[in-house]
C-alpha positions as CSV (number, residue, x, y, z in Angstrom):
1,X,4.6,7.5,-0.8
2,X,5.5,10.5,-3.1
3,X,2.4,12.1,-4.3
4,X,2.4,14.8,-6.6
5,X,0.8,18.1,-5.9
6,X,-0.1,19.1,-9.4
7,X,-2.6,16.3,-10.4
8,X,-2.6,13.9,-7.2
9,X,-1.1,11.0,-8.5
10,X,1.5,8.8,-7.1
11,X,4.9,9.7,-8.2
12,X,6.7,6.9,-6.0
13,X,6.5,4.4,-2.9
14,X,9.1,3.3,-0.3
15,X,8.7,1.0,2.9
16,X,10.5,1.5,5.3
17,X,11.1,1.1,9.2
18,X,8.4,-1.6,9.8
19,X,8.4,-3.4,13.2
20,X,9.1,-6.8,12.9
21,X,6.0,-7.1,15.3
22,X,3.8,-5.4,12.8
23,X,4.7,-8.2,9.7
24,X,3.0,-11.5,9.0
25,X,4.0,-14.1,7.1
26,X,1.1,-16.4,7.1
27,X,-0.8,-14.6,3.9
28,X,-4.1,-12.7,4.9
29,X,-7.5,-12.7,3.8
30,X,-8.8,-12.7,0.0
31,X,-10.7,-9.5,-1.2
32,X,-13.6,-10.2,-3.0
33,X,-14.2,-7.1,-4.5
34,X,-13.1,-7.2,-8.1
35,X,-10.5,-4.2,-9.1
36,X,-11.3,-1.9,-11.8
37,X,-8.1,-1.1,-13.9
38,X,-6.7,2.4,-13.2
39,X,-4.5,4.2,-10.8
40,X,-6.0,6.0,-8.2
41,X,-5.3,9.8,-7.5
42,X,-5.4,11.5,-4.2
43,X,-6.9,15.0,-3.0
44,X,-4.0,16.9,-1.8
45,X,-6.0,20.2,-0.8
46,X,-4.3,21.3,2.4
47,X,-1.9,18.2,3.0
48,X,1.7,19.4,2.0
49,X,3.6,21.9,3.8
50,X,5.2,24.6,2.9
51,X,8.5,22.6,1.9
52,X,6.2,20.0,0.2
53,X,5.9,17.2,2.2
54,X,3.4,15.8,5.5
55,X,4.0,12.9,7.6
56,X,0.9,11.3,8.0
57,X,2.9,8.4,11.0
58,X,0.7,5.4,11.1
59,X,0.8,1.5,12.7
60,X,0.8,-0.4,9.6
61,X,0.7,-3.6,8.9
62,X,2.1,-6.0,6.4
63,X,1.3,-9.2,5.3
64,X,3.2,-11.5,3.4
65,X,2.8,-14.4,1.1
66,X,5.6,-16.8,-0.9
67,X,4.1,-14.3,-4.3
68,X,2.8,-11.3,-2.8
69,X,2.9,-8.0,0.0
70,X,0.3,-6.0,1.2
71,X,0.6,-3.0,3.5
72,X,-2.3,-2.5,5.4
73,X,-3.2,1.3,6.1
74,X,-6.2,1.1,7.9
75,X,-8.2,-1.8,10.3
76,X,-11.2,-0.8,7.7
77,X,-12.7,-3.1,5.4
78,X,-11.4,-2.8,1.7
79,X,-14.7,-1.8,-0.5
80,X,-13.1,-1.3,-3.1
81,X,-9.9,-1.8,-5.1
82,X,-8.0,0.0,-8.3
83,X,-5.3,-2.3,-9.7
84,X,-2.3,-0.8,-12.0
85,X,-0.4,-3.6,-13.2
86,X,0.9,-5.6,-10.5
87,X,0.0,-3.0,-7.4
88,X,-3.5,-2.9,-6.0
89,X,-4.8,0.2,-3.8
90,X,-7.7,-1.0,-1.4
91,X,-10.4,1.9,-0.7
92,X,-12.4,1.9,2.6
93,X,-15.7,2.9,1.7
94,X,-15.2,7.0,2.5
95,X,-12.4,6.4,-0.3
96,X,-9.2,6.4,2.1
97,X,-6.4,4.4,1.2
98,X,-7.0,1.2,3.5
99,X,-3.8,-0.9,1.9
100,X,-1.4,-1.2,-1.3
101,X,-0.4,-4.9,-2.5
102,X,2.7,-5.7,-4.4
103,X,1.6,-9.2,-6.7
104,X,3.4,-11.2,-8.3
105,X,6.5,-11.4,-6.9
106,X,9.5,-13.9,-8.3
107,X,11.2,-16.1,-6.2
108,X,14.0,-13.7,-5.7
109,X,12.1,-10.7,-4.9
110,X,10.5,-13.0,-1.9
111,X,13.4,-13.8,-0.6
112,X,15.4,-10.7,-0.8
113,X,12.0,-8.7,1.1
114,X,12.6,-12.1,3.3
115,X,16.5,-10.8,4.3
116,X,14.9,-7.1,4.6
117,X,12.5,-8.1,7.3
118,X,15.4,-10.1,9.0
């Protein structure tokens, strides 16, 4: 996730190298929180480097459904969530990012995360 260091926001977002082991494809759990519109902005005192960047290497999880993906960050219960069009950040309740969901998906961006995960 490219966040930028001038304001905190999120500039960009990649998956990559997920064990296979870590991916469901049986859907998860609903949140019941309702999202407030927005986009949510990070702290960045002390987390880049001095080329820019941190590693911050992590066992995620990801979930997936036939119109949705969600990464899951933390084992924490999501308390809250901020949704910006069709991707949804889940806070714990300290406000750390617990998971990201990807809604909405077409057919063909199902199956073509389906051949990634392959």
């Amino acid at each position: 996730m490219g966040i930028s260091e001038v304001d905190g926001s999120i500039v960009s977002f990649a998956l990559t190298l997920v064990d296979k082991g870590n991916v469901e494809f049986t859907g998860y759990i609903d949140i019941i929180t309702p999202p407030i519109e927005g986009c949510p902005r990070f702290k960045t005192d002390g987390l880049f480097n001095e080329n820019g960047y941190f590693d911050d290497k992590n066992d995620i999880k990801v979930g997936v459904s036939s119109d949705s993906l969600r990464i899951f960050f933390e084992k924490l219960p999501v308390a809250s969530c901020v949704r910006n069009g069709r991707i949804m950040f889940g806070l714990t309740e300290r406000k750390s990012l617990a998971m990201i969901e990807v809604s909405k998906m077409n057919k063909a961006e199902y199956e073509r995360l389906l051949l990634a995960f392959d």
